[in-house]
C-alpha positions in Angstrom: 124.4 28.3 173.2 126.2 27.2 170.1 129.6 25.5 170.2 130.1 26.0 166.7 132.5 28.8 165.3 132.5 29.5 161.8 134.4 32.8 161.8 137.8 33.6 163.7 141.5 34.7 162.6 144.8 33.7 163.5 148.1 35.7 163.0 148.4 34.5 159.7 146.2 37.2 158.8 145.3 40.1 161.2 144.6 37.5 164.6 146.7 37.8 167.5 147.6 33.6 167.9 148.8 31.1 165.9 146.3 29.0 164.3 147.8 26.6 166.7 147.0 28.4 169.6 143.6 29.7 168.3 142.3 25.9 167.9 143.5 25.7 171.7 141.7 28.5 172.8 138.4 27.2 171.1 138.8 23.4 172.4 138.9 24.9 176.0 136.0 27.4 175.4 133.8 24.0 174.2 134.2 24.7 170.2 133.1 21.4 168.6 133.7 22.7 164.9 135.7 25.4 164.2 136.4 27.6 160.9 139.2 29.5 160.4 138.4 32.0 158.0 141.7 34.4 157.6 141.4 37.5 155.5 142.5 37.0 152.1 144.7 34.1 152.4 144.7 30.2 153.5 148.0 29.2 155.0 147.2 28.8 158.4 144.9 26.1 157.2 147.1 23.1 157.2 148.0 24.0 160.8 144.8 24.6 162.4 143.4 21.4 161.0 146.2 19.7 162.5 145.6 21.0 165.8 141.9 20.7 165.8 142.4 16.9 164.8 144.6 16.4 168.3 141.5 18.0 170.2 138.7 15.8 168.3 137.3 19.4 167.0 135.6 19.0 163.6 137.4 21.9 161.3 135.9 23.6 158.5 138.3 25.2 155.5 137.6 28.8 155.1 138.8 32.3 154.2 137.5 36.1 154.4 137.9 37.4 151.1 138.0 41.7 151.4 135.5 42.7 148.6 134.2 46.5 147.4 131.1 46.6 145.8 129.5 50.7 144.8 131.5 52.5 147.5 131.3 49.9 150.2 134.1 47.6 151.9 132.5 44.1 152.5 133.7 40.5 153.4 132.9 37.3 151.9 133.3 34.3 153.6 134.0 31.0 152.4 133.1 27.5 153.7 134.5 24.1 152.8 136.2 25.9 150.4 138.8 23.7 148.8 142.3 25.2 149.1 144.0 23.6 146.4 141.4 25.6 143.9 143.8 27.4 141.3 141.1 30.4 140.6 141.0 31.0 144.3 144.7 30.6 144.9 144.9 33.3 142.3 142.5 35.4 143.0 143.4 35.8 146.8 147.1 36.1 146.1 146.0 39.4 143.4 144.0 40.3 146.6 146.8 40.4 148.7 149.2 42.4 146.2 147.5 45.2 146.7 147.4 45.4 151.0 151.5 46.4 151.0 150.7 49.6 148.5 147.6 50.4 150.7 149.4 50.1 153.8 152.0 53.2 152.6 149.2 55.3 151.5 147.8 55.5 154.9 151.3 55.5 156.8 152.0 59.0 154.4 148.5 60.2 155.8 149.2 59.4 159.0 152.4 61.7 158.4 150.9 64.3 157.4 149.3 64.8 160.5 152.5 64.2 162.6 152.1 60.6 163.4 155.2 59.4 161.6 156.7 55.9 161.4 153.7 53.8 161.6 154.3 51.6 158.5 157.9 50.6 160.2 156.1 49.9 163.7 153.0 48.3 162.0 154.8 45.7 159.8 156.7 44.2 162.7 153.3 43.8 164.5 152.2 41.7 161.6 153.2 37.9 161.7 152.6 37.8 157.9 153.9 41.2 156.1 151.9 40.2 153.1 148.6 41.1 155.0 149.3 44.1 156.9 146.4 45.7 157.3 144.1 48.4 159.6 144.5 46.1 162.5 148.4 46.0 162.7 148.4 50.0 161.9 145.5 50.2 164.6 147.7 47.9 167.3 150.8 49.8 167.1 149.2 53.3 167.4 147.9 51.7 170.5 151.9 50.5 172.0 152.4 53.8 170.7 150.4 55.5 173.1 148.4 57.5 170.5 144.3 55.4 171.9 144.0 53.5 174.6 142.4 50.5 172.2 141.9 49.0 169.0 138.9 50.4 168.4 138.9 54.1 169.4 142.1 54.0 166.7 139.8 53.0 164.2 137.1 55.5 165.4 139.7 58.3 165.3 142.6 57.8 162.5 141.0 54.7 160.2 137.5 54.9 159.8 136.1 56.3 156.7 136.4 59.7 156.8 139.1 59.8 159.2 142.7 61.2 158.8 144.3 57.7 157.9 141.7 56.1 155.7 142.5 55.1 152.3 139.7 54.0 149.4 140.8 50.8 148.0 139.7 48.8 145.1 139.4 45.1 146.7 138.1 41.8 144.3 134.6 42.4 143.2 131.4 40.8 144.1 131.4 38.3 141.8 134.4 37.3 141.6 135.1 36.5 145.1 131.7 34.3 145.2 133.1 32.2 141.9 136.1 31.5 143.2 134.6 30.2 146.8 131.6 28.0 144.6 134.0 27.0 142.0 136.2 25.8 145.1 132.8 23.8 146.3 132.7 25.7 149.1 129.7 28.0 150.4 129.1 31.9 150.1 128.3 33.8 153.0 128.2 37.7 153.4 130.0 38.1 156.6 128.6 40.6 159.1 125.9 42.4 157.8 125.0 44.8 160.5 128.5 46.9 160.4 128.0 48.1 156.9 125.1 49.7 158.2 127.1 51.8 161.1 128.1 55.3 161.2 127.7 58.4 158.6 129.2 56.6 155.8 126.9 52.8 156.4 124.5 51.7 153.9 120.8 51.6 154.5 117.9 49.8 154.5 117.1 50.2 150.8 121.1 49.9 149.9 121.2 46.7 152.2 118.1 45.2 150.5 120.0 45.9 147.2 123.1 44.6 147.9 121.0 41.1 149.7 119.3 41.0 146.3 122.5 41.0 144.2 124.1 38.6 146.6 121.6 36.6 146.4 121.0 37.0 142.4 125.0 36.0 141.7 125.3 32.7 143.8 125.3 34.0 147.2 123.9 31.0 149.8 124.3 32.7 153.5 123.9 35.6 156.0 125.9 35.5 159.0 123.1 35.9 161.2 125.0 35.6 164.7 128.2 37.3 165.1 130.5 39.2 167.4 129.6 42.6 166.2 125.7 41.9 165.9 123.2 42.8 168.9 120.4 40.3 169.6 117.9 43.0 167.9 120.3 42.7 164.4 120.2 38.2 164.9 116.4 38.7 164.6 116.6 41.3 162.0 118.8 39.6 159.7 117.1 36.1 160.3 114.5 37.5 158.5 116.4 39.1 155.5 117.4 35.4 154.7 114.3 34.1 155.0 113.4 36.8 152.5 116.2 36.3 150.2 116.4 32.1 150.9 119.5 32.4 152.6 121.3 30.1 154.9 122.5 31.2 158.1 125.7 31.0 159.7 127.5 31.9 163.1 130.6 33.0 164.3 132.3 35.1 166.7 134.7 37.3 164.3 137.3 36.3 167.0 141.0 38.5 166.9 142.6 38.3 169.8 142.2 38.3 173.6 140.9 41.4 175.0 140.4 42.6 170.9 137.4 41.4 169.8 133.3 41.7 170.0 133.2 38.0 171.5 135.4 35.2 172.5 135.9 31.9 170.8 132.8 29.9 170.9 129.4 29.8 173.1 127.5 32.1 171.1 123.5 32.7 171.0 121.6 30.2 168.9 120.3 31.6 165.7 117.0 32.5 165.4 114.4 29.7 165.4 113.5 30.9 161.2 117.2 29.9 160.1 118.3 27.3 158.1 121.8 26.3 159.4 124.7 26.5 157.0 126.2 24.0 158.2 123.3 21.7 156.9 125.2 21.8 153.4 127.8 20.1 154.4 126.4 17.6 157.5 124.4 16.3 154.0 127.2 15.1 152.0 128.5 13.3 155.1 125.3 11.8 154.7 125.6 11.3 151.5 122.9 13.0 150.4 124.6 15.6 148.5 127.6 15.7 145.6 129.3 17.8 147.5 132.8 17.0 149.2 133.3 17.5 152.8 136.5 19.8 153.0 137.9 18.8 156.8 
C-alpha cells in the first residue's frame, strides 16, 4: 500500500477540515508525503505545510485547477507548483470570479422546481465563500433533508442533465497547464475514469483524444490510482500513460469523513508499468534535475 497522497481538499476549498486538521488526519492514517491540491485556489497552503512539518510528513504544493475542454468539465492538478507564480495567482483568482455567478444560476434552478433558499444555506456551509461550489449546494440539500448523501444529490439535482446543473465556461486546457509548468510544477489530468461515467461521459475515442492533446500541450501525468477509480480503471489507465509517456500519480481525492471514495492515505500501489510522478521531484533533491523542490 502506498503512504503517499497527492490529492485531497481542505475547507479552504470544498473539504470538510482545516488544512490543519486534514495534515492530522493523514499523519495518523500513515501519510508520509502529502499534497494538498484545493480546487482553484492555494491559501490553505502555508498552513498545511506548517502542520505537516510538526508531523515529519514531506508536503507537496499543489492545486486543482477546474478546466472545460469541447463540452467536458475536467481537473488539472498541479505539483510542486510554486505559489508565489504571478500567471497562476492570476489565472486561478479569474477562475474563481466566476464560481459566485455560477452558484446563483443553479440556486434559481433549484427554485424553479420548489427547492428555494439553497444559495443562502449553501454559502454558510462553505468556509471560503469565494469557492462555493456543487459540494456546499450538495451538503446543504442533504441538512436539508432533500437525499440522504452527498452523492445521491449530485445524482438527482447536479449532475449533468439534472434539474440544478449549470454549463460553465472554466480556464481552458492550455492555459491551466502553462500556468502549473510556468510555476515549475507538474501537469497531471486528475481522475480520468469519471469523465467516462454516465449518459453525458466521454468515450474511448474522445478519451484517447483528449490523452493526445494533453499530452501534445505539456501534459506529464495520469492519475492512475484514485478514490473514484476501480482496480480494473488502475490497470487500464496504466497503460494509457505508457501509451502517451505519461507519469503516474496517486491520490485519494479525499473531502471529508464519511464524503469521499477513500480515506487519507493507504492506497493500492500503481501498476507495476508506471513511472511514479513523484520521480520528478525525488531527482532534483538529488540533484539531478534544474528543477526546484517546492516543500
Amino acid at each position: 500500500m502506498l503512504d503517499y497522497d497527492l490529492h485531497c481538499h481542505s475547507n479552504i476549498s470544498d473539504g470538510i477540515l482545516t488544512p490543519t486538521a486534514l495534515v492530522e488526519r493523514a499523519a495518523l492514517r500513515g501519510v508520509k508525503m502529502l499534497a494538498l491540491t484545493d480546487h482553484d485556489d492555494m491559501h490553505g497552503l502555508d498552513e498545511a505545510r506548517s502542520a505537516a512539518l510538526q508531523y515529519g510528513m514531506r508536503f507537496i504544493n499543489g492545486v486543482e485547477i477546474s478546466v472545460t475542454w469541447r463540452k467536458h468539465t475536467l481537473h488539472i492538478v498541479g505539483l510542486n507548483i510554486d505559489p508565489a507564480f504571478p500567471a497562476l495567482q492570476a489565472g486561478l483568482e479569474k477562475v474563481r470570479s466566476g464560481r459566485g455567478i455560477r452558484a446563483q444560476k443553479m440556486a434559481d434552478e433549484l427554485a424553479k422546481i420548489g427547492i428555494g433558499g439553497v444559495f443562502q444555506g449553501a454559502l454558510k456551509l462553505a468556509s471560503n465563500p469565494n469557492m462555493i461550489g456543487r459540494t456546499h449546494f450538495a451538503r446543504y440539500l442533504v441538512e436539508a433533508g432533500y437525499c440522504k448523501d452527498v452523492k445521491s444529490v449530485f445524482n438527482r439535482y447536479l449532475a449533468m442533465g439534472k434539474p440544478g446543473y449549470v454549463p460553465h465556461q472554466w480556464a481552458d486546457l492550455s492555459g491551466a497547464i502553462s500556468w502549473i509548468k510556468g510555476s515549475g510544477g507538474v501537469v497531471v489530468l486528475a481522475h480520468p475514469g469519471r469523465y467516462m461515467v454516465g449518459r453525458h461521459g466521454m468515450g474511448k475515442q474522445t478519451m484517447h483524444q483528449l490523452l493526445c492533446e494533453f499530452a501534445n500541450m505539456g501534459g506529464q501525468a495520469l492519475e492512475v490510482v484514485t478514490g473514484s477509480h476501480t482496480a480494473e480503471q488502475y490497470a487500464e489507465f496504466a497503460r494509457y500513460a505508457e501509451e502517451f509517456n505519461l507519469l503516474c500519480s496517486c491520490g485519494s481525492d479525499f473531502h471529508g469523513p464519511n464524503e469521499s471514495y477513500r480515506d487519507l492515505g493507504r492506497l493500492p500501489d500503481l501498476p507495476l508499468i508506471c513511472r511514479p510522478v513523484w520521480e520528478l521531484w525525488d531527482k532534483t533533491i538529488a540533484g539531478e534535475s534544474g528543477q526546484t523542490f517546492r516543500g
